[in-house]
C-alpha positions in Angstrom: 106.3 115.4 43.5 105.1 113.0 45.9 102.4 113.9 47.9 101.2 112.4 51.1 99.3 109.3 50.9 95.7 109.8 52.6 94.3 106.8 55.1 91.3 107.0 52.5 93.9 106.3 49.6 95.5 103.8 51.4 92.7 101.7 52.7 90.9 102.5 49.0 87.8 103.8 50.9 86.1 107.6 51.4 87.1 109.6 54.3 83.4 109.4 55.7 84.2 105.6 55.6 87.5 106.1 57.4 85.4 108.8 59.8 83.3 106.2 61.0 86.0 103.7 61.4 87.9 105.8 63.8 84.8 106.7 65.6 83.9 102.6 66.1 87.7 102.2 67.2 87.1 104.9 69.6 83.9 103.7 71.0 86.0 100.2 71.5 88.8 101.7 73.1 86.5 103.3 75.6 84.7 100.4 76.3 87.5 98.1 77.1 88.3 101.1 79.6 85.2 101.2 80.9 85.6 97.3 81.7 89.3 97.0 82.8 88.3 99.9 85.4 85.5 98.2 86.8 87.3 95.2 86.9 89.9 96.9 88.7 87.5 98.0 91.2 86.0 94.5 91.5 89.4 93.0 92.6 90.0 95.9 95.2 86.4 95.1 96.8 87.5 90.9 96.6 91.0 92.1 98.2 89.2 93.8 100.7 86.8 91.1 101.5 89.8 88.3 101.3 91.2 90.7 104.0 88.3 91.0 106.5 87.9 87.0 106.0 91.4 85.9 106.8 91.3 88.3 109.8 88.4 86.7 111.3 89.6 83.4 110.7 92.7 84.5 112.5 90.4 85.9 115.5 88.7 82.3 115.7 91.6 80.6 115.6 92.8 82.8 118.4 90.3 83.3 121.1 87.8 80.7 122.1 85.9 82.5 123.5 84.7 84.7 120.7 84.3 81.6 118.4 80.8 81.2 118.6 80.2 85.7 117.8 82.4 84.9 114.8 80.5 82.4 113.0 77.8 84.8 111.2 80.6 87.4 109.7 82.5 84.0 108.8 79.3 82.6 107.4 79.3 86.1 105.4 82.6 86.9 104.6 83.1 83.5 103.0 79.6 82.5 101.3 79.3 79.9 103.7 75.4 77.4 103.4 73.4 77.1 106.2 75.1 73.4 106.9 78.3 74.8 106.7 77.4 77.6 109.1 76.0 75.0 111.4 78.8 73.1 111.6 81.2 75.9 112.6 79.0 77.4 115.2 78.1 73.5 116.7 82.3 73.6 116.6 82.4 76.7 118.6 80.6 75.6 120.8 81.9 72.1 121.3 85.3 74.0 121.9 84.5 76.8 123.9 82.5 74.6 126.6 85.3 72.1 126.7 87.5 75.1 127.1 86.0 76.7 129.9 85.0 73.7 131.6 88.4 73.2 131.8 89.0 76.7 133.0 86.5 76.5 135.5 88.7 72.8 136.7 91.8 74.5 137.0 90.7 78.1 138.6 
């Protein structure tokens, strides 16, 4: 009758051949797992961090006042160079003195 064909007979090599196939399909497998999970985790911590930054942008576009306490987590959150940094907290400031000089006009 007709037997079962073996991977071995199939792929014309010995089982220890097909053995050590599996086993460097395995150890594949399990490293694209290993790198889809810590990829996974990577975009979680950026999703967090794209959180936290559009919050605080959403704080300095709000309030003045708090511009100029915002600039170093801005600066932070969003990889900001010293320049940049600079010219956000000279902004801040530019803002929050014309803004209370103007307060201090009116009341």
């Amino acid at each position: 009758g007709g037997g079962m064909l073996s991977a071995a007979s199939l792929f014309g090599s010995s089982a220890s051949g097909v053995n050590a196939a599996g086993a460097e399909l395995a150890r594949r497998v399990a490293d694209l797992e290993q790198r889809l999970a810590k990829a996974s985790e990577e975009r979680k911590v950026d999703t967090g961090a794209w959180e936290y930054a559009r919050a605080l942008v959403l704080r300095y576009a709000d309030d003045p006042a708090e511009r100029a306490q915002l600039v170093p987590a801005l600066g932070m959150c969003l990889k900001l160079s010293e320049e940049e940094k600079g010219r956000l907290a000279s902004a801040a400031a530019a803002e929050g003195g014309a803004a209370s000089s103007l307060l201090r006009r009116f009341f």
